[in-house]
C-alpha positions as CSV (number, residue, x, y, z in Angstrom):
1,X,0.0,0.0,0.0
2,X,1.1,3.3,-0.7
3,X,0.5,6.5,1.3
4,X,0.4,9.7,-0.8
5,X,0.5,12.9,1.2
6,X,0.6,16.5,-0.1
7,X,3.4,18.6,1.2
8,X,3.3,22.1,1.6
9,X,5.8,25.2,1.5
10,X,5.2,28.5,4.2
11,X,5.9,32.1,3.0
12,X,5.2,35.0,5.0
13,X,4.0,38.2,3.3
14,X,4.9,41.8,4.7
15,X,2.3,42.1,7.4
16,X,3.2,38.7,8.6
17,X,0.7,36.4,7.9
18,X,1.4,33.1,6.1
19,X,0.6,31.3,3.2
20,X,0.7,27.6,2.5
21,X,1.5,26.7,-1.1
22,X,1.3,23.5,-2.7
23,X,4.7,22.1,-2.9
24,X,5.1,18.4,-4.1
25,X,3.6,14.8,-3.2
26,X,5.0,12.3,-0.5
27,X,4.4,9.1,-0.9
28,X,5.1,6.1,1.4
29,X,5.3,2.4,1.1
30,X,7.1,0.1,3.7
31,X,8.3,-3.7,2.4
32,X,8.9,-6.6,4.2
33,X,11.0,-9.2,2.9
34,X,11.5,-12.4,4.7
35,X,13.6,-15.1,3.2
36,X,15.8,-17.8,4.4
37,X,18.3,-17.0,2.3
38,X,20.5,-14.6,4.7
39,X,23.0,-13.6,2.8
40,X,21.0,-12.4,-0.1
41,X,19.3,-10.3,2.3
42,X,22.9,-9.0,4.4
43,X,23.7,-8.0,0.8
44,X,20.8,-6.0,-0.4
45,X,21.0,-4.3,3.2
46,X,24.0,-3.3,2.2
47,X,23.4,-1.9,-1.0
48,X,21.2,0.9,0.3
49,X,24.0,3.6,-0.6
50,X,23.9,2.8,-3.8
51,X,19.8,4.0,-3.7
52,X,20.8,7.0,-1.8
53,X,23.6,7.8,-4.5
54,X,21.8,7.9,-7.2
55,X,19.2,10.0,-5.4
56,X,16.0,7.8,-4.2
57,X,15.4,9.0,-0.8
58,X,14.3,6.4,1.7
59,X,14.4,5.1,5.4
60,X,15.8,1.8,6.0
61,X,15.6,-0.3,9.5
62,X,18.7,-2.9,10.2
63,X,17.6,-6.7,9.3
64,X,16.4,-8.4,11.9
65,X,17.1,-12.4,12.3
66,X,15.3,-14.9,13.5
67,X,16.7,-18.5,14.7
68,X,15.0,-21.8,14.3
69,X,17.6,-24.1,15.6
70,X,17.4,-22.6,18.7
71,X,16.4,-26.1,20.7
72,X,19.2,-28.2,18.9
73,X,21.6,-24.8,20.1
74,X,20.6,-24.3,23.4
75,X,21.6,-28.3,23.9
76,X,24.7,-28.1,23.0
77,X,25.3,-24.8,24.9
78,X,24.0,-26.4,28.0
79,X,26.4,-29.7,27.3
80,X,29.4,-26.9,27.1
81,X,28.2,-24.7,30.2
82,X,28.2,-28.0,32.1
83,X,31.3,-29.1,31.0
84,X,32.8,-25.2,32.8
85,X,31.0,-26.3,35.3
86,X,32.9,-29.2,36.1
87,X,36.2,-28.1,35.2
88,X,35.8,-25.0,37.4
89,X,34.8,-27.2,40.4
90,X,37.8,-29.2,39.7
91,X,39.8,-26.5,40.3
92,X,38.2,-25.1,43.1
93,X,38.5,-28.8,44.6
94,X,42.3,-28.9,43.5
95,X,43.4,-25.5,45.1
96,X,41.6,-26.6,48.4
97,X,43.6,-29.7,48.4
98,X,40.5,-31.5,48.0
99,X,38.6,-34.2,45.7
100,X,35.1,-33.8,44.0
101,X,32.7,-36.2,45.3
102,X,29.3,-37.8,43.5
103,X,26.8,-35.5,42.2
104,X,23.8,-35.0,45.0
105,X,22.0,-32.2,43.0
106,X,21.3,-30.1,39.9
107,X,19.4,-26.9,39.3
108,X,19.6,-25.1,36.5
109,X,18.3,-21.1,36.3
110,X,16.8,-18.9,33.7
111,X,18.5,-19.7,30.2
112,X,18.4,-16.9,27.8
113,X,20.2,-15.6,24.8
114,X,20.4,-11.8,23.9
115,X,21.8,-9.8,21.4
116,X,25.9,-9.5,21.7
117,X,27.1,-6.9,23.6
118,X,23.6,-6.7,25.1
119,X,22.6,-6.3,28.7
120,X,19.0,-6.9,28.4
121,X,17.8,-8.9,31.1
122,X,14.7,-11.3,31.0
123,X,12.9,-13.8,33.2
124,X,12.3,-17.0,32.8
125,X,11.2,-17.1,29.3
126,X,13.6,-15.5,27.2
127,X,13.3,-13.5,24.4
């Protein structure tokens, strides 16, 4: 869909008052393109100087990303945490000139994944 709005230019005369005068046309139209080919997209994202180079005037967001293989991922991210885990205790044990007995108990928190760099902070759910 494309949004069309007039635009307008002010003058004043000499006793102040103003005038609105027809100046040009707007128009809008925002597109969405999802694909599962990420690169492709990267690319065109990229390309957006090009556009503005040769003149076409537009607003652009940065792509957003969206991860399917976030149960398979979040496995194998537990499997490594857990292997710090034990490693660290290990050396806890070691430098206390002591010995790691049987496991007695588990727990594991809140599980979440943010953007890099990103302090966001979420509860028990994730984002």
């Amino acid at each position: 869909m494309v949004n069309i709005n007039k635009k307008y230019v002010y003058s004043y005369n000499q006793n102040g008052q103003s005038n609105r005068i027809f100046d040009d046309y707007q128009l809008e139209q925002s597109i969405k393109i999802e694909s599962l080919e990420v690169d492709k997209i990267e690319n065109i994202s990229r390309q957006v100087k090009d556009l503005i180079n040769k003149g076409v005037e537009f607003n652009s967001k940065v792509p957003q990303y969206y991860f399917s293989g976030l149960s398979d991922l979040k496995l194998e991210m537990i499997a490594a945490a857990t292997e710090d885990a034990q490693l660290r205790a290990e050396q806890i044990a070691l430098n206390a000139n002591s010995t790691l007995g049987n496991l007695k108990n588990a727990r594991m928190g809140v599980f979440q994944i943010t953007a890099q760099n990103s302090n966001d902070d979420y509860s028990w759910g994730g984002s």
